[in-house]
Biopython code that builds the backbone (N, CA, C, O; Angstrom):
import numpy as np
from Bio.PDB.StructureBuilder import StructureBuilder

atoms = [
    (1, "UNK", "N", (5.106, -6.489, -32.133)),
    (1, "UNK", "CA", (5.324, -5.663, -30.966)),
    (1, "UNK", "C", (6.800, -5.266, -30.968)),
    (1, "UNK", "O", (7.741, -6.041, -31.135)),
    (2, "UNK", "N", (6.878, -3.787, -30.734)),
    (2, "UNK", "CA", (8.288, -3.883, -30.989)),
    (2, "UNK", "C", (9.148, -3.769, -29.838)),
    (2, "UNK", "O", (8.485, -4.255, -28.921)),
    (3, "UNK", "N", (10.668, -3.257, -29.217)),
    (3, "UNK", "CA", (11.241, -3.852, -28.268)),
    (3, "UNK", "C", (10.470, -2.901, -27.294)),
    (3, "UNK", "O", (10.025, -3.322, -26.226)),
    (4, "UNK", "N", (10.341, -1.724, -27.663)),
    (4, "UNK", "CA", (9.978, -0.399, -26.831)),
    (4, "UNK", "C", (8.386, -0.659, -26.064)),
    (4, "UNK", "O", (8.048, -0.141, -25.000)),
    (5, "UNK", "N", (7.688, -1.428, -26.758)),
    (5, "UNK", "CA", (6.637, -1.846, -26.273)),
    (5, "UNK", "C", (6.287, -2.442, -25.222)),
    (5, "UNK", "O", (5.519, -2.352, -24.265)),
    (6, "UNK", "N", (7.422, -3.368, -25.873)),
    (6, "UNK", "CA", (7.635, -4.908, -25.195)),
    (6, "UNK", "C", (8.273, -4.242, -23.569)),
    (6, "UNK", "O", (7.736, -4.719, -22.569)),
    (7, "UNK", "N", (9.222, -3.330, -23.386)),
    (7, "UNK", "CA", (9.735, -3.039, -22.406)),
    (7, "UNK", "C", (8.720, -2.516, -21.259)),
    (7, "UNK", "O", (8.615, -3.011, -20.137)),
    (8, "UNK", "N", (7.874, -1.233, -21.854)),
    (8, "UNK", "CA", (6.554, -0.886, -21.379)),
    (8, "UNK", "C", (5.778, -1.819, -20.568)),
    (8, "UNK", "O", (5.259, -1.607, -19.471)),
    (9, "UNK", "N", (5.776, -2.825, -21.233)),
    (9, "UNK", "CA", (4.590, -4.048, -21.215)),
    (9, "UNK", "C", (5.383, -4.252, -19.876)),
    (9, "UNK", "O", (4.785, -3.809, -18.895)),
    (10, "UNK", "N", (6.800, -4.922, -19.589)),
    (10, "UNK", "CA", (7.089, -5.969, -18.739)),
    (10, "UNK", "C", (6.999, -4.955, -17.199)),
    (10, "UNK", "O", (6.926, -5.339, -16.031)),
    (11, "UNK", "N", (7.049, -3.286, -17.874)),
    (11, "UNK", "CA", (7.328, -2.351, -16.735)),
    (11, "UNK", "C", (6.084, -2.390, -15.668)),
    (11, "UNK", "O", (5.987, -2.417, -14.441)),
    (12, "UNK", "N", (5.132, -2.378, -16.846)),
    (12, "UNK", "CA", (3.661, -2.348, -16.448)),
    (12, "UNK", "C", (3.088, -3.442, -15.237)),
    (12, "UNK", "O", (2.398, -3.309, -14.227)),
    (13, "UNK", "N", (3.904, -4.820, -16.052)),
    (13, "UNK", "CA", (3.158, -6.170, -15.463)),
    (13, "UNK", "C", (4.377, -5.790, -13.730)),
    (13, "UNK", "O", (3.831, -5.704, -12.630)),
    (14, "UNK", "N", (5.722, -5.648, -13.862)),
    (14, "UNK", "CA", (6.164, -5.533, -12.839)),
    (14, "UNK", "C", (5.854, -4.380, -11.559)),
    (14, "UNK", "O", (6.244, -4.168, -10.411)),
    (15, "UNK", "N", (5.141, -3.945, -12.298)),
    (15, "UNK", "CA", (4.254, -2.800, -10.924)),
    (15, "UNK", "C", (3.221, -3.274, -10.930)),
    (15, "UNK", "O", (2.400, -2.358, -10.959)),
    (16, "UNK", "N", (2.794, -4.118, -10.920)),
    (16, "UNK", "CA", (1.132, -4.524, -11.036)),
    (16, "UNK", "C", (1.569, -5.494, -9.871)),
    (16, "UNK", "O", (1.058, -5.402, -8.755)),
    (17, "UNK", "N", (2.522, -6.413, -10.173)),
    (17, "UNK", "CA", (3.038, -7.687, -9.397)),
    (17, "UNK", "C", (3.929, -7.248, -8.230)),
    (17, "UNK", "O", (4.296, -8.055, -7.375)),
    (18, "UNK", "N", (4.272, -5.943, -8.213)),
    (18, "UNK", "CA", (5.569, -5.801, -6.951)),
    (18, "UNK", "C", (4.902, -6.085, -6.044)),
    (18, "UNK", "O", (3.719, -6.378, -6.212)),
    (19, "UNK", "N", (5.461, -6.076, -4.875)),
    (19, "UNK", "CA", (4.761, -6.426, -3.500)),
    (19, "UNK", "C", (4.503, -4.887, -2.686)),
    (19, "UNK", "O", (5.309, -3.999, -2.963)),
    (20, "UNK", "N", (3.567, -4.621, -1.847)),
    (20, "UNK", "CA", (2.949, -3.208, -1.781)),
    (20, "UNK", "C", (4.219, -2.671, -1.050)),
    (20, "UNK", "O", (5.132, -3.277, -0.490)),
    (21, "UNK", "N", (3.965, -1.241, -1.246)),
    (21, "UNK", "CA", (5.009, -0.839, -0.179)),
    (21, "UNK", "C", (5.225, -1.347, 1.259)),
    (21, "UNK", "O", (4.787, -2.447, 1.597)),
    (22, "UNK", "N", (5.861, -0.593, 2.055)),
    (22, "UNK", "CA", (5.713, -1.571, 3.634)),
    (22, "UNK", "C", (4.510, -0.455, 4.323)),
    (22, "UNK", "O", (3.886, 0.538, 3.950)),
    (23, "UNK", "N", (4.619, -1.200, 5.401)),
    (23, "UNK", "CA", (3.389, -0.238, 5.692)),
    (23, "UNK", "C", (3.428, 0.116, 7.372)),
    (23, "UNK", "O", (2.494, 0.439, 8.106)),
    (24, "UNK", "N", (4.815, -0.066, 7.672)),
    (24, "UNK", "CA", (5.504, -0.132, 8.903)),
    (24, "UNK", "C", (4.966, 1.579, 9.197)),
    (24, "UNK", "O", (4.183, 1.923, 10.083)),
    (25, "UNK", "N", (5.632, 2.476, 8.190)),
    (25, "UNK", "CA", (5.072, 3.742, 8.325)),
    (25, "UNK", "C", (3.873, 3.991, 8.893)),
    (25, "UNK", "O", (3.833, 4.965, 9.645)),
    (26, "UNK", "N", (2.737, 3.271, 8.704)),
    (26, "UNK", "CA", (1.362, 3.436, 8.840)),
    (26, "UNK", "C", (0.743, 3.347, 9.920)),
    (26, "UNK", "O", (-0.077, 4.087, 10.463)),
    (27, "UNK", "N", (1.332, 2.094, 10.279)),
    (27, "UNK", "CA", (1.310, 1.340, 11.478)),
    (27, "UNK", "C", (1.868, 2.910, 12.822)),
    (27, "UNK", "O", (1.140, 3.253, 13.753)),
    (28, "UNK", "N", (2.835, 3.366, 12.606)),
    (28, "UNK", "CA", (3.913, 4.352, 13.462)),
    (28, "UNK", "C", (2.518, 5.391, 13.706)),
    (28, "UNK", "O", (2.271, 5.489, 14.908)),
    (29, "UNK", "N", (1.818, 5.969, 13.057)),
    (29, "UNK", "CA", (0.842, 7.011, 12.746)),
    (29, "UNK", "C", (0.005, 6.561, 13.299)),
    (29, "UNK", "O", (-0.711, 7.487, 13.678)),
    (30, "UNK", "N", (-0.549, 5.238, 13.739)),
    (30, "UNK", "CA", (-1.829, 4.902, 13.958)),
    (30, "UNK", "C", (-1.663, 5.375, 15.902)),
    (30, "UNK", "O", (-0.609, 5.360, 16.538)),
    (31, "UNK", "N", (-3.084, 5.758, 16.451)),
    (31, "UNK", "CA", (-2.935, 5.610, 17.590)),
    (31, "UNK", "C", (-3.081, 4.422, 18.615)),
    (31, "UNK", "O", (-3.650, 3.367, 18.332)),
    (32, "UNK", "N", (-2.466, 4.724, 19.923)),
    (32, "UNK", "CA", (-2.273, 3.215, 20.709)),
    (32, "UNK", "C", (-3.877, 3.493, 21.692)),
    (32, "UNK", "O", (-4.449, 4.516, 22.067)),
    (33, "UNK", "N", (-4.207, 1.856, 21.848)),
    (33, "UNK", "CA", (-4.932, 2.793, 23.197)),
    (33, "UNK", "C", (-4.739, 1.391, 24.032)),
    (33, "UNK", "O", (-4.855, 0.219, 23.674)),
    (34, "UNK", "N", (-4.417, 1.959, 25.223)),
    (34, "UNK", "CA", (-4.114, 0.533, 26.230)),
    (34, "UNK", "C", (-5.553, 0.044, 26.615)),
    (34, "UNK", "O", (-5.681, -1.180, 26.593)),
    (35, "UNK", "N", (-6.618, 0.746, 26.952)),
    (35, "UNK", "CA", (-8.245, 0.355, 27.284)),
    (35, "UNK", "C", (-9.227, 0.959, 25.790)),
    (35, "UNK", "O", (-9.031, 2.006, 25.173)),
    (36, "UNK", "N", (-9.992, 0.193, 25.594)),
    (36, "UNK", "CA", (-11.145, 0.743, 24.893)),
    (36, "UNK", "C", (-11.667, 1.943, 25.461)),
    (36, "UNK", "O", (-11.669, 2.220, 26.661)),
    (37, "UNK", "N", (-12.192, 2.768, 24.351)),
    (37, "UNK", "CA", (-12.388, 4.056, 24.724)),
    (37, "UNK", "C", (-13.509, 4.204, 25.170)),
    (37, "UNK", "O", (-14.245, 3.335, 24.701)),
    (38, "UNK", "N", (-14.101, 4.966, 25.945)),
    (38, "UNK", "CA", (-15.520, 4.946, 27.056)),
    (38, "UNK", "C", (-16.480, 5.979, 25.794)),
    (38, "UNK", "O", (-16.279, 6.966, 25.087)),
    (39, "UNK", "N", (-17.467, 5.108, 26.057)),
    (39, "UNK", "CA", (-18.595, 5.424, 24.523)),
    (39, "UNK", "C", (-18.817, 7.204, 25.617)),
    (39, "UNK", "O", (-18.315, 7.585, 26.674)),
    (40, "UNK", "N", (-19.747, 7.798, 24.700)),
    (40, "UNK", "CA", (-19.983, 9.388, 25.216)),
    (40, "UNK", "C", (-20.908, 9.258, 25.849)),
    (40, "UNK", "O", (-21.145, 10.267, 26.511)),
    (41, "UNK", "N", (-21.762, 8.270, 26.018)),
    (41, "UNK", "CA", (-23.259, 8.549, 26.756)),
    (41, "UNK", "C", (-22.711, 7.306, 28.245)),
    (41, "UNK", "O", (-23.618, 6.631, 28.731)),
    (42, "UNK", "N", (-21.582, 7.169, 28.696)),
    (42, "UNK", "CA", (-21.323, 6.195, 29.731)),
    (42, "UNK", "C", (-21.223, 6.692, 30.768)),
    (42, "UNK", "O", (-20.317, 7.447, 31.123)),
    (43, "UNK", "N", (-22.377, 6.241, 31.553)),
    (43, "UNK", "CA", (-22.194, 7.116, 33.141)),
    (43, "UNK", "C", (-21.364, 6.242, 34.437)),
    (43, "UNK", "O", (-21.319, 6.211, 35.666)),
    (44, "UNK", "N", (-21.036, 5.881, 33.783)),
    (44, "UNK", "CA", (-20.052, 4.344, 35.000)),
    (44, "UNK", "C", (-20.763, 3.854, 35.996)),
    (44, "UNK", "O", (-20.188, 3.275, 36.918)),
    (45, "UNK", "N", (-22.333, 4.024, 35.974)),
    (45, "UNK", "CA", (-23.035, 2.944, 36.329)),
    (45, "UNK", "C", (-23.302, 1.157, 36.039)),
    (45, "UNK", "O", (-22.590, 0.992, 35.048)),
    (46, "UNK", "N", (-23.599, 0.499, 36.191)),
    (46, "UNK", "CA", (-23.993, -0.808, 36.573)),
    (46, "UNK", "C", (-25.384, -0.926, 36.264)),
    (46, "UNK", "O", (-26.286, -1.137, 37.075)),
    (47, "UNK", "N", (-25.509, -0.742, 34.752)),
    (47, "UNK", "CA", (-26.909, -0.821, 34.188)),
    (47, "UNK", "C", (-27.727, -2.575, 35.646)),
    (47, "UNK", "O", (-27.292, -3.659, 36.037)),
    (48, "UNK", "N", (-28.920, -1.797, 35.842)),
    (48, "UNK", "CA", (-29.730, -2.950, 36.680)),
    (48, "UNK", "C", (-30.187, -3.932, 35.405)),
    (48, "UNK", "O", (-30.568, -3.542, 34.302)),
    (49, "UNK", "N", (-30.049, -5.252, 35.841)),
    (49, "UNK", "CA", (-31.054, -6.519, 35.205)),
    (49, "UNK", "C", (-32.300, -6.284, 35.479)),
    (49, "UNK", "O", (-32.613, -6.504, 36.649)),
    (50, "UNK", "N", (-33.254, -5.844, 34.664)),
    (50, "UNK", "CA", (-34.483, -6.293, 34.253)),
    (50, "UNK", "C", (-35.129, -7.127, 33.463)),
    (50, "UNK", "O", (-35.284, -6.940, 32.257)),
    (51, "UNK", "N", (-35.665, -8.382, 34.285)),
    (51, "UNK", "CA", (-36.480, -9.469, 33.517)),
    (51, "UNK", "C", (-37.497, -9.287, 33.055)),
    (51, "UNK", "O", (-38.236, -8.351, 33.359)),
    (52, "UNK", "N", (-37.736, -10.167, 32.213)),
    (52, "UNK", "CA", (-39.063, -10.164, 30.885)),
    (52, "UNK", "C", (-39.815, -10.267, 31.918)),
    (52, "UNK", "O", (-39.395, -10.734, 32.977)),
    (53, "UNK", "N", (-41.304, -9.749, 31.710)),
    (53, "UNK", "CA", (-42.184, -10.474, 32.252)),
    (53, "UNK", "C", (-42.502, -11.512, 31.951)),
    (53, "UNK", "O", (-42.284, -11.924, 30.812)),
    (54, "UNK", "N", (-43.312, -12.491, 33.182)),
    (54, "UNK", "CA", (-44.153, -13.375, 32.542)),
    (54, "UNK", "C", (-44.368, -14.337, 31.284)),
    (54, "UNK", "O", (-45.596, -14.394, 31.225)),
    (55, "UNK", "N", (-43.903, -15.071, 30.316)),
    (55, "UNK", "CA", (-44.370, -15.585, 28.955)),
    (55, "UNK", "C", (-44.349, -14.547, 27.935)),
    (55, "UNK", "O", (-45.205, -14.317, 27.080)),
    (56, "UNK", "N", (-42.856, -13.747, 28.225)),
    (56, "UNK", "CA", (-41.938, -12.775, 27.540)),
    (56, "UNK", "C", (-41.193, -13.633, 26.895)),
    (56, "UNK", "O", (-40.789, -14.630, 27.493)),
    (57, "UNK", "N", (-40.876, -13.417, 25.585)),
    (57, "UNK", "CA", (-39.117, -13.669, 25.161)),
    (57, "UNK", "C", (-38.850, -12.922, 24.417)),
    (57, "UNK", "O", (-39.687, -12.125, 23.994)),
    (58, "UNK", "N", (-37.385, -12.933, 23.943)),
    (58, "UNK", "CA", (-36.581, -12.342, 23.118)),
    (58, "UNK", "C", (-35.903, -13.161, 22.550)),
    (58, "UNK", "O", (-35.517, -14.155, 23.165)),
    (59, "UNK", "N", (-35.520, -12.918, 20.967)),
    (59, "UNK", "CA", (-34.695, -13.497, 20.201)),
    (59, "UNK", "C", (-34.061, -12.625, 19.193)),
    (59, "UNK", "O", (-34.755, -11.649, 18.912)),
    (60, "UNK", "N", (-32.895, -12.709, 18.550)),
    (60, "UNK", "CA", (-32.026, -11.411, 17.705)),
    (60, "UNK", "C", (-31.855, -11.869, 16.800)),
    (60, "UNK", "O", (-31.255, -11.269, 15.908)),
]
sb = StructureBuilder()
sb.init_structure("model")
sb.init_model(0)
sb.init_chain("A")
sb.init_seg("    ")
for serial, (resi, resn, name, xyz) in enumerate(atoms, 1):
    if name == "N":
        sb.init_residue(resn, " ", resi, " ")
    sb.init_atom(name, np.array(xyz, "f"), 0.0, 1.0, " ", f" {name:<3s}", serial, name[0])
structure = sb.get_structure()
């Protein structure tokens, strides 16, 4: 292997190994939101509890 190779080689392994860029940038771009965002079908009602009938169940 000769030195020119060899230099290649260590260039290669040292971008493979650097540590990623920062990502502070990324973070700046992203948006804030102080509340979760209200789904599109939300009528700001108080969905009612409805029980199973009778020797009903449910399991998920």
């Amino acid at each position: 292997m000769s030195e020119l190779e060899f230099d290649r080689l260590l260039d290669a392994v040292r971008t493979a190994i650097a540590p990623p860029a920062r990502e502070d940038f990324m973070l700046a771009s992203l948006p804030l939101f102080n509340r979760p965002p209200r789904a599109a079908n939300d009528n700001g009602l108080v969905w009612p509890l409805i029980p199973f009938p009778e020797g009903w169940n449910a399991a998920c």
